[in-house]
C-alpha positions, 0 to 999 in steps of 0.5 A: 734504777739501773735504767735511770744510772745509765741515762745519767751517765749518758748525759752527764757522763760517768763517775769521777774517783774522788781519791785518783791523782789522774781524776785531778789531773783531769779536772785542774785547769792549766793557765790557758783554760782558766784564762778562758773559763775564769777570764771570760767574764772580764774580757766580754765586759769590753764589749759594754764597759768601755762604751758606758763610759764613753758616751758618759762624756757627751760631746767631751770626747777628747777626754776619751784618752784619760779614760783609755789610760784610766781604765788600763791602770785600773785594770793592772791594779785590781789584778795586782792585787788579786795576785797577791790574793791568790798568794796568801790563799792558795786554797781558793775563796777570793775576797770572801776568804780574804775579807774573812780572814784579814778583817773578820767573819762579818766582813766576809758574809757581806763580801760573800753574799755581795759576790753570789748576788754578783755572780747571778746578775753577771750570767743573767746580764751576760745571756741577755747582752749575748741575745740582744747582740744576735737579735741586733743582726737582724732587719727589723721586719725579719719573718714579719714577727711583730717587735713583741714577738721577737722579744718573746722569742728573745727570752725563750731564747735567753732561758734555754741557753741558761738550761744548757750552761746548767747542763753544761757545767753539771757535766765539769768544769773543763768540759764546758770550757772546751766547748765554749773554746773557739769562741772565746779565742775567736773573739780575743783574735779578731778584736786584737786584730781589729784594734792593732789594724784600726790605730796603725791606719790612723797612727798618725793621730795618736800624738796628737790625742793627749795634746788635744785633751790637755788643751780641752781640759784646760780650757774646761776649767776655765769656763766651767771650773775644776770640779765640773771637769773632775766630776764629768771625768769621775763620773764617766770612769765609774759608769765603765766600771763593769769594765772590771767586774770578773778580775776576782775569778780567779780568786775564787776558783784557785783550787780547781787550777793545775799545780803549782796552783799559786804559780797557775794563778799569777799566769792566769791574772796576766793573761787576763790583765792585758787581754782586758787592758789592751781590749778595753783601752784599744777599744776607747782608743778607737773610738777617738781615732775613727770618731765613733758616734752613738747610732740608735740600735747599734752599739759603738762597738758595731758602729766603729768595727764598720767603720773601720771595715768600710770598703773591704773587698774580695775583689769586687765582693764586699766582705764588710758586712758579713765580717761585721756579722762574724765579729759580733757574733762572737761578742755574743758567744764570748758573753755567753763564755762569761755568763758561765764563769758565773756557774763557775764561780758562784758555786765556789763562793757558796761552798766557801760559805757553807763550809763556815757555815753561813749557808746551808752544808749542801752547796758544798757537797759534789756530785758524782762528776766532782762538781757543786751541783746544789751551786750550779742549780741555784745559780741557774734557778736565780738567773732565770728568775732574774730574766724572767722578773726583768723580761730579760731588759739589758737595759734594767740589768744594767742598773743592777749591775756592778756595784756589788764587785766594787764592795767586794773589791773594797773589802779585799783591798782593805783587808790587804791593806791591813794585812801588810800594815800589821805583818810589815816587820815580818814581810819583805817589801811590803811597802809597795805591796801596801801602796798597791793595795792602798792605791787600789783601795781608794780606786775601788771605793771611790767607784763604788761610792759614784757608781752607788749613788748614780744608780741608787734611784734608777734600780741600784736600791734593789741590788743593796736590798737582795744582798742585804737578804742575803746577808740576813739569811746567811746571818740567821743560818749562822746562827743555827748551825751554831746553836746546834753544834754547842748542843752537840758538843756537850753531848760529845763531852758527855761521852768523851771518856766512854770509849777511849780504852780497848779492850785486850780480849773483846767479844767475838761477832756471832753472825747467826745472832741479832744484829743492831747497825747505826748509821752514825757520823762524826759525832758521837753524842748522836751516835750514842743517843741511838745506841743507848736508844736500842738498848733501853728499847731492846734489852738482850735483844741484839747480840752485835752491834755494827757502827757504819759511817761514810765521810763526805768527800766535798769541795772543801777537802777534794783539794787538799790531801793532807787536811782528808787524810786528817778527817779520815783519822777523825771518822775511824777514830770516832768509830772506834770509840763505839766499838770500845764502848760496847767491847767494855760492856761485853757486847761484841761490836765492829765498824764498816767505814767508806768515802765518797761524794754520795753519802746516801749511796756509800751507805747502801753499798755497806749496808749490801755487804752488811746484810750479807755478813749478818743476815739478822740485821736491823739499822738504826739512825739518828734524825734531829728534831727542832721544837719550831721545825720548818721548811728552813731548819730541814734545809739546813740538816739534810734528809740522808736519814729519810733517803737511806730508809726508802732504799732500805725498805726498797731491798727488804732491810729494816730500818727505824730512825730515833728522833734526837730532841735539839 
């Protein structure tokens, strides 16, 4: 066991103090590493985004400037909004927060469920587009490997890179993101560079652009109508909508940034909001300037970049290639930044769910590095199955792509549309935080509507039909845990007033004598199901009775000290109430109490000092028992009581768990 610690804290590195302010201080993000740890998800999709919707024009080209204008503003006002998000929610959560609280639980389980679906398809799509980018560089003759061959390669390669983000972010947030640093700031300066470069040489283009357009559209409408030109423009607009797919981030990750946290979050938004327009917009901007046009096996992005670096030299050394290789390697690496905002934020969505119960407690809970580690394992098992079920096709993951964002987007809008609607006599100038909203809503379902119903038969059904098993799985858990907690709370009731006076002169612990530990947690029907056990089963048995518990230090009360100190209150007064039930019967009675991130592992380090204050001492839990018990319902009440008996019984303790019929 020492051996296998050792190992862990090798690899993972050593425990992190829950309750130290340096430990905090350690893992908050300061607004330059969030913009890179929550931003690279939107910056990387100018490496595809605005290529969609460019070639969605066809031979219309010239209406390539709306889009640049178009996607620059959309950009500004879906952050805009996401501003406002983080304002009203300090404590995290994103659209499933605000979906949540603004229009209703409903609203946020599809919102939340629509974001976890999102979030695996963005680090499968994201590793994949990185490969490919990579394998894209080399002659297709290289090593004289059959194009099967490479592919095979290709998503072993996919596959192990999913391994290492897991490892990665198993180690903390800010680890990961420090190494995947130079990547991300090496993509954000050569593209600036690129675009600012590429328009200064053909500056004298540019106000010529608009002119063009409006005379093209205009004489579009004469021959094919209005509605052509709109719905070519519409439908262009929406198949770039991966362009923004990532802005919601920051949102949701709002606890792990450095205080003031709101203040953080707003640099973070515009840090992310004009590196994204500026990138995306340059990007189709160029596109127009230099006349990029579709080449087989290359993106317009490589097209273009070569264009514009065409005849560089060293003196008589021709650097184009070698810088083209440069720049494209870091559109790979910044996808393989982005595909680890999805094992950044997708965990945090899934402890949002789970602390209201819509998805199984255990993705709330930390590991010893402070991080969701249950999240990060499930989004990297997704993901990988994901690769593995698509081979890792950009092509087919594009499909899948996006449509989810843009129904999370909508019900946030919404919601925020709702919230300065109803509170507008309280809230200054919430007028133009309505038509920000409002403007944003409408944008946002209407690329969700176009977006729906273009991809709807080439694979988009099959987005709607997982995030529909979500929905249904996180509805049915829901229900579970409800259905036990009204159990639990009768049976609180039942023994509410039992053990709510002390006693003046209680009896004193005799630790030569017999010794009865619970293992009890914050409910006290359960613990004194198992005390009432032992004494019906033990009559004048045991002489002390020990209460032991630990609370679960989990995302949801790492963050906010004042909402912990509360449960700390609620978790000695709980103990405090077995005390006095067995003091006002004349049976002498203590508690041991401890917190931490590792339940199983707290409750061993008391039972060590336990057994070594009452040597005589057997422990005693509780284990909820279901009339229809199967894989689900044990996923859903976790085995703590199991775990703690075998380490138990590995150093010599007794101990029996007592079945509580639910």
């Amino acid at each position: 066991m020492a051996d296998f610690l050792k190992i862990k804290n090798f690899l993972l590195g050593p425990p992190r103090d829950p309750f130290s302010r340096q430990t905090h201080r350690s893992i908050a993000l300061v607004a330059f590493l969030a913009w890179i740890g929550l931003g690279a998800d939107g910056l990387s999709s100018s490496c595809y985004g605005p290529e969609e919707a460019f070639l969605a024009l066809g031979s219309h080209t010239s209406l390539g400037i709306y889009l640049a204008i178009a996607t620059a503003l959309t950009v500004f006002i879906i952050s805009l909004a996401y501003t406002q998000v983080i304002e009203l929610f300090p404590n995290g959560g994103g659209g499933y927060r605000v979906a949540t609280t603004l229009i209703g639980p409903y609203a946020g389980l599809v919102s939340g469920s629509a974001l976890i679906v999102d979030y695996v398809l963005t680090i499968a799509i994201s590793v994949a587009s990185g490969v490919d980018a990579l394998f894209s560089l080399m002659p297709k003759d290289a090593f004289g490997l059959s194009m099967e061959s490479v592919m095979h390669i290709g998503l072993g390669l996919k596959c192990f890179l999913i391994f290492v983000l897991v490892f990665l972010n198993l180690r903390g947030v800010k680890e990961s993101i420090k190494i995947l640093l130079p990547i991300f700031l090496g993509f954000v300066i050569t593209h600036a560079l690129l675009i600012v470069y590429g328009i200064a040489m053909h500056a004298k283009g540019l106000p010529g652009l608009i002119p063009h357009a409006l005379g093209e559209t205009h004489a579009m409408t004469q021959a094919l109508g209005a509605v052509f030109v709109a719905s070519l423009f519409l439908k262009a607009f929406s198949l770039g909508g991966g362009t923004y797919t990532g802005l919601e981030a920051v949102s949701n990750y709002v606890t792990t940034l450095a205080e003031p946290r709101v203040r953080t979050g707003k640099i973070t938004m515009l840090f992310l909001a004009l590196s994204l327009a500026f990138t995306a917009g340059g990007i189709i901007v160029l596109y127009l300037l230099w006349g990029a046009q579709y080449q087989e096996g290359k993106t317009l992005n490589a097209v273009v970049f070569s264009t514009i670096m065409q005849g560089w030299h060293i003196g008589t050394f021709d650097i184009t290639p070698y810088l083209l290789i440069l720049i494209l390697s870091l559109e790979a690496g910044l996808l393989l930044v982005a595909a680890n905002t999805g094992f950044l934020a997708g965990p945090a969505v899934l402890a949002n769910m789970a602390s209201d119960k819509w998805m199984p407690h255990f993705f709330s809970s930390l590991s010893s590095r402070l991080v969701t580690k249950n999240g990060i394992m499930l989004m990297g098992i997704s993901s990988l199955a994901v690769l593995l079920v698509t081979r890792g096709d950009v092509s087919v993951l594009v499909v899948l792509y996006s449509i989810n964002v843009f129904l999370t987007f909508s019900l946030s809008l919404l919601g925020l549309s709702k919230y300065w609607i109803v509170n507008r006599h309280e809230k200054k100038g919430w007028l133009l935080k309505l038509i920000s909203s409002g403007v944003g809503l409408v944008v946002c379902c209407g690329v969700l509507v176009i977006t729906t119903v273009e991809k709807f038969f080439a694979g988009g059904w099959l987005t709607l039909l997982i995030t529909s098993g979500v929905i249904a799985l996180g509805w049915w858990i829901h229900g579970s845990y409800k259905k036990v907690a009204e159990k639990l709370a009768l049976a609180d009731e039942l023994f509410a007033e039992a053990g709510q006076k002390a006693v003046a002169n209680p009896p004193a612990l005799d630790p030569t004598q017999p010794t009865a530990a619970f293992i009890v947690n914050d409910c006290i029907g359960s613990g004194m199901h198992a005390l009432l056990w032992v004494l019906r089963l033990f009559p004048g048995v045991y002489k002390n009775f020990i209460f032991i518990s630990v609370g679960e230090v989990d995302s949801g009360n790492l963050k906010e000290q004042e909402h912990w100190q509360s449960i700390r209150r609620d978790f000695k007064d709980t103990l405090k109430h077995f005390v006095n039930y067995c003091h006002a019967r004349g049976m002498a009675a203590t508690y041991y109490v401890a917190f931490g991130t590792d339940v199983v592992e707290k409750v061993t380090e008391l039972v060590d000092k336990i057994v070594v204050d009452f040597p005589k001492v057997v422990f005693f839990s509780s284990k909820f028992v279901f009339q229809d018990e199967n894989v689900f319902t044990q996923s859903l009440y976790n085995q703590n009581a199991y775990l703690i008996q075998r380490r138990l019984h590995n150093r010599g303790c007794n101990m029996i768990i007592l079945p509580m019929r639910m």
